[in-house]
Backbone as a printed PyTorch tensor [residue, N CA C, xyz], in Angstrom:
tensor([[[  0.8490,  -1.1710,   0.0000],
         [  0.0000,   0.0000,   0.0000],
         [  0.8990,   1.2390,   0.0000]],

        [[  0.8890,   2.2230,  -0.7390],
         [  1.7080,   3.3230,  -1.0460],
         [  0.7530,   4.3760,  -0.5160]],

        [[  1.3870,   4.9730,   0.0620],
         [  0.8160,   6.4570,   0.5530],
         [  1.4550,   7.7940,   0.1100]],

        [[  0.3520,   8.7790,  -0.3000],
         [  1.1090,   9.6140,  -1.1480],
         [  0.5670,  10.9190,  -0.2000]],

        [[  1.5660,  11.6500,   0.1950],
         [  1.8340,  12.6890,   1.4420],
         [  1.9680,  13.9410,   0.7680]],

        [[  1.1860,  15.1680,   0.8140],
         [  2.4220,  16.4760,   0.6050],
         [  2.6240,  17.0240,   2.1250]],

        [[  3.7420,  17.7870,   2.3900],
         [  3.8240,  18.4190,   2.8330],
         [  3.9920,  20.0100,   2.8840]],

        [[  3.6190,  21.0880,   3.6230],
         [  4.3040,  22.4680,   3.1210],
         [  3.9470,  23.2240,   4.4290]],

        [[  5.4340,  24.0320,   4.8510],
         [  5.7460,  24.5580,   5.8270],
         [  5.3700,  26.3820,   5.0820]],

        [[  4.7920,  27.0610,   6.1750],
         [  4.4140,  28.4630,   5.3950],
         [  4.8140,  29.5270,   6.4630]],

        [[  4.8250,  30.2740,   6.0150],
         [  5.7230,  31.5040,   7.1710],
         [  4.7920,  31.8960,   8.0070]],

        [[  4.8970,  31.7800,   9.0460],
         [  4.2110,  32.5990,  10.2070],
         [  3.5900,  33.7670,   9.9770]],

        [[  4.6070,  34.5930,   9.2010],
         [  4.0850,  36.0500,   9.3120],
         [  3.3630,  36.2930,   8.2460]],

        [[  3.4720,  35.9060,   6.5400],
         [  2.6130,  36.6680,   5.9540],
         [  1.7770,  34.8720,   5.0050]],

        [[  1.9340,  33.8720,   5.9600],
         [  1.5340,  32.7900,   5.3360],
         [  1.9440,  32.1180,   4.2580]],

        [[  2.8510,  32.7830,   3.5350],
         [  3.1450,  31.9300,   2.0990],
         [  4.0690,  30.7770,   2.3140]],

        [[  4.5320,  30.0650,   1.3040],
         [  4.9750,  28.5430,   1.3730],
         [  6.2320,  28.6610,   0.1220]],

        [[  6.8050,  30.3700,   0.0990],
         [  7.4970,  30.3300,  -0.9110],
         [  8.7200,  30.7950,  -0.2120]],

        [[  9.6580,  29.9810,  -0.4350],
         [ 10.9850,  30.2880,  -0.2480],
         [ 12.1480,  29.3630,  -1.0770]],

        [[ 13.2070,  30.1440,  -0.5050],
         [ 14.2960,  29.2600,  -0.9920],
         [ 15.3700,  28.6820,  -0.5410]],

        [[ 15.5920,  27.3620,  -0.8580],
         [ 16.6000,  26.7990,  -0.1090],
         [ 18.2580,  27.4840,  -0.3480]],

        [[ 19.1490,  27.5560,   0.4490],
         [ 20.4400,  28.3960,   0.3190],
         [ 21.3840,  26.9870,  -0.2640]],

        [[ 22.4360,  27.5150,  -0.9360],
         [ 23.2090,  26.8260,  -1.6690],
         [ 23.7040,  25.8630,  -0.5430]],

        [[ 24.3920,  24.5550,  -0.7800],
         [ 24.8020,  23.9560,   0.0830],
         [ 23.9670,  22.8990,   1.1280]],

        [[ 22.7670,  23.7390,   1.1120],
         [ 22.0350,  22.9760,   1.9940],
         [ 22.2460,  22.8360,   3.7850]],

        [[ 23.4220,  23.1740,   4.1210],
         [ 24.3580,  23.2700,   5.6740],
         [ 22.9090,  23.3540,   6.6420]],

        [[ 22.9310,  22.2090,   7.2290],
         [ 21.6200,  22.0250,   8.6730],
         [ 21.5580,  23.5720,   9.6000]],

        [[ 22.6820,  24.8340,   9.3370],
         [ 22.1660,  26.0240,  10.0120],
         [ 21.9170,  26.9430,   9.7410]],

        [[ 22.0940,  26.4930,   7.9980],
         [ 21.5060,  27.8770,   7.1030],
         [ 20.3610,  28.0850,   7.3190]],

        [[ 20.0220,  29.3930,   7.2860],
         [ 18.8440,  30.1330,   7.3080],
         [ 17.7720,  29.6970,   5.9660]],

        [[ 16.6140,  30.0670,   6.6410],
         [ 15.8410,  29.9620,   5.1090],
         [ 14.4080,  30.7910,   5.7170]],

        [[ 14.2810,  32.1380,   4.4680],
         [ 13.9120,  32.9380,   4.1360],
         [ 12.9700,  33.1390,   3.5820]],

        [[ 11.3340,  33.7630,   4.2490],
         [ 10.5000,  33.9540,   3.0400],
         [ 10.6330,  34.7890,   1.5420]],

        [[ 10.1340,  34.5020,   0.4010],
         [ 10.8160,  35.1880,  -0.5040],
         [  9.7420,  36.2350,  -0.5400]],

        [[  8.6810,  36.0610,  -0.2690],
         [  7.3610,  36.9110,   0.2700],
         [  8.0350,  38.3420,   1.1700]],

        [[  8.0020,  37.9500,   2.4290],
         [  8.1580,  39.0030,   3.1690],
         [  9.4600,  39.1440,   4.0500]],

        [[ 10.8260,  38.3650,   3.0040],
         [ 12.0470,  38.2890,   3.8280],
         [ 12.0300,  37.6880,   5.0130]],

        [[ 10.8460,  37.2530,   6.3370],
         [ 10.7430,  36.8230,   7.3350],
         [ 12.4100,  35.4740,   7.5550]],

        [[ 12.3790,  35.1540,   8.3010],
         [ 13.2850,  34.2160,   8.7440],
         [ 12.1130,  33.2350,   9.3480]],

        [[ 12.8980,  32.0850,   8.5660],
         [ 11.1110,  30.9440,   8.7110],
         [ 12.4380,  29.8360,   9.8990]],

        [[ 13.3620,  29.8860,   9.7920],
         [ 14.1170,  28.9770,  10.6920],
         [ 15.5340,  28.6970,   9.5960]],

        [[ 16.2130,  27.4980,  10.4180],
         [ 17.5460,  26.8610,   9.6770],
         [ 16.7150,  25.6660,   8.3350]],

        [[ 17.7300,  25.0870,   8.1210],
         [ 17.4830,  24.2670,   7.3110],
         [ 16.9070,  22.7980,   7.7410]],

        [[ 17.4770,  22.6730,   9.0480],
         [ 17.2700,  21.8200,  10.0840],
         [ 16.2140,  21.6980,  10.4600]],

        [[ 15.7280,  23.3840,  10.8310],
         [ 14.4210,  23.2120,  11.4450],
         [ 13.3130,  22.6020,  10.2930]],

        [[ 13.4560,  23.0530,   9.3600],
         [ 12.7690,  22.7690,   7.7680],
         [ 12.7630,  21.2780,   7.7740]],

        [[ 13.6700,  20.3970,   7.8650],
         [ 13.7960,  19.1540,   7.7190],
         [ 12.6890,  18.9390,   8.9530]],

        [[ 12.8280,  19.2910,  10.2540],
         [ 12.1850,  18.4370,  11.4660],
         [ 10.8110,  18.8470,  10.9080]],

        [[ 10.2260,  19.6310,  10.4480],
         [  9.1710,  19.7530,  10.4650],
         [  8.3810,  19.4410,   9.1120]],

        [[  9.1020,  19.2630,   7.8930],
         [  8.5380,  18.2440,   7.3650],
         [  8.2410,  16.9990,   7.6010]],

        [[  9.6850,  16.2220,   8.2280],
         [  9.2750,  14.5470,   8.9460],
         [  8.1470,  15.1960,   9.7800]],

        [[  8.0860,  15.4740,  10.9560],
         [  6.8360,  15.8220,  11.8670],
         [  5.5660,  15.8940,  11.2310]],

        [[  5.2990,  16.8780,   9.8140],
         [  4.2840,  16.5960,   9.2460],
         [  3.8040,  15.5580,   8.3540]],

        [[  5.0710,  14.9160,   7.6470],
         [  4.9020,  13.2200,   7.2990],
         [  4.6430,  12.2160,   8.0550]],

        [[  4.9000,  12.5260,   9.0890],
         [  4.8570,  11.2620,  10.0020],
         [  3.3430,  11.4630,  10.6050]],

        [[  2.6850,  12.7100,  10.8950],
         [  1.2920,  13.2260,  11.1070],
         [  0.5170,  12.3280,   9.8530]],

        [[  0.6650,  12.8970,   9.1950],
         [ -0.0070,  12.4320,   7.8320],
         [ -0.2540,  11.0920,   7.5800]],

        [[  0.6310,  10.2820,   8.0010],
         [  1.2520,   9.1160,   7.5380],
         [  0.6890,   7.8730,   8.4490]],

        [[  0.4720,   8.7000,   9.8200],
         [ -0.1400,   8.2110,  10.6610],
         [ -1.7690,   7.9790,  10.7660]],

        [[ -2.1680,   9.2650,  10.2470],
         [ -3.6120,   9.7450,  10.0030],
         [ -3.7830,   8.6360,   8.8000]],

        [[ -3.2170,   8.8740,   7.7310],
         [ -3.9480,   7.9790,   6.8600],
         [ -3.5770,   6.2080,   7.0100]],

        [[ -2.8410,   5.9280,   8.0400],
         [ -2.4680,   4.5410,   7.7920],
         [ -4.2380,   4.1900,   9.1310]],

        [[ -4.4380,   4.9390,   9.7060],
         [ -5.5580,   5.0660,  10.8350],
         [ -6.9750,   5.0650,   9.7850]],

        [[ -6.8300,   5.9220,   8.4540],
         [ -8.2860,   6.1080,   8.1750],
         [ -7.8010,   4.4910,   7.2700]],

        [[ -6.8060,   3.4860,   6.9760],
         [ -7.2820,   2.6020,   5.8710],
         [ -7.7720,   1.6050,   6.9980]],

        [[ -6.8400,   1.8490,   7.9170],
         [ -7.3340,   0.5360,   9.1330],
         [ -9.1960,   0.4360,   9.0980]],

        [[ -9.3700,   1.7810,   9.9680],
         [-10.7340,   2.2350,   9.7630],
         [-11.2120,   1.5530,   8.2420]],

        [[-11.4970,   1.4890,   7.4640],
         [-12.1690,   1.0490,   6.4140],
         [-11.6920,  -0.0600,   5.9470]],

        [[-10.5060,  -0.8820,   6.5730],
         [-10.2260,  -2.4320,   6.6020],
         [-11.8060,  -2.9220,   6.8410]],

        [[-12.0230,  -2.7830,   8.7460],
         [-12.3860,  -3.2920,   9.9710],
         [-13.9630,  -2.8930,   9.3590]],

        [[-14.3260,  -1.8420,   8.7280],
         [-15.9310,  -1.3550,   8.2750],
         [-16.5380,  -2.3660,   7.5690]],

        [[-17.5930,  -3.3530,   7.6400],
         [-18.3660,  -4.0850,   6.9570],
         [-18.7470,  -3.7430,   5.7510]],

        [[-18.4330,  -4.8140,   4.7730],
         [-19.4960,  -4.5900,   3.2490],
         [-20.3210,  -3.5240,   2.9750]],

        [[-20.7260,  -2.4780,   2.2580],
         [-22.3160,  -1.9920,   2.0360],
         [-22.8060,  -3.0360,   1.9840]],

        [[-24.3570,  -2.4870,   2.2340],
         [-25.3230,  -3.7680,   2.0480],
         [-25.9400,  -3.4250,   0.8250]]])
């Protein structure tokens, strides 16, 4: 069974989901709304909180197939 997840982290301050990752990738680079310049966290933090929201997700839907395993036939 394949489960297909998005995730998207959005800036606090003016909501958008647009930024850009900094060259290199380094776990303490900054990363930047391209919206409103805000500072959304490191790169690190970006990583934890995608797993956190995959693993949400991932959890939720492995819960709703169980749920409709265990649900009887229509009649």
């Amino acid at each position: 069974m394949a489960l297909d997840i998005s995730v998207e982290v959005h800036c606090g301050t003016c909501g958008s989901a647009n930024y850009s990752l900094p060259a290199g990738m380094a776990d303490e680079a900054p990363i930047v709304c391209n919206d409103c310049s805000d500072r959304l966290g490191s790169v690190a933090e970006l990583k934890a909180e995608m797993i956190g929201q995959a693993q949400a997700h991932s959890a939720e839907a492995l819960r709703n197939q169980l749920d409709r395993i265990g649900d009887p036939p229509p009649a």
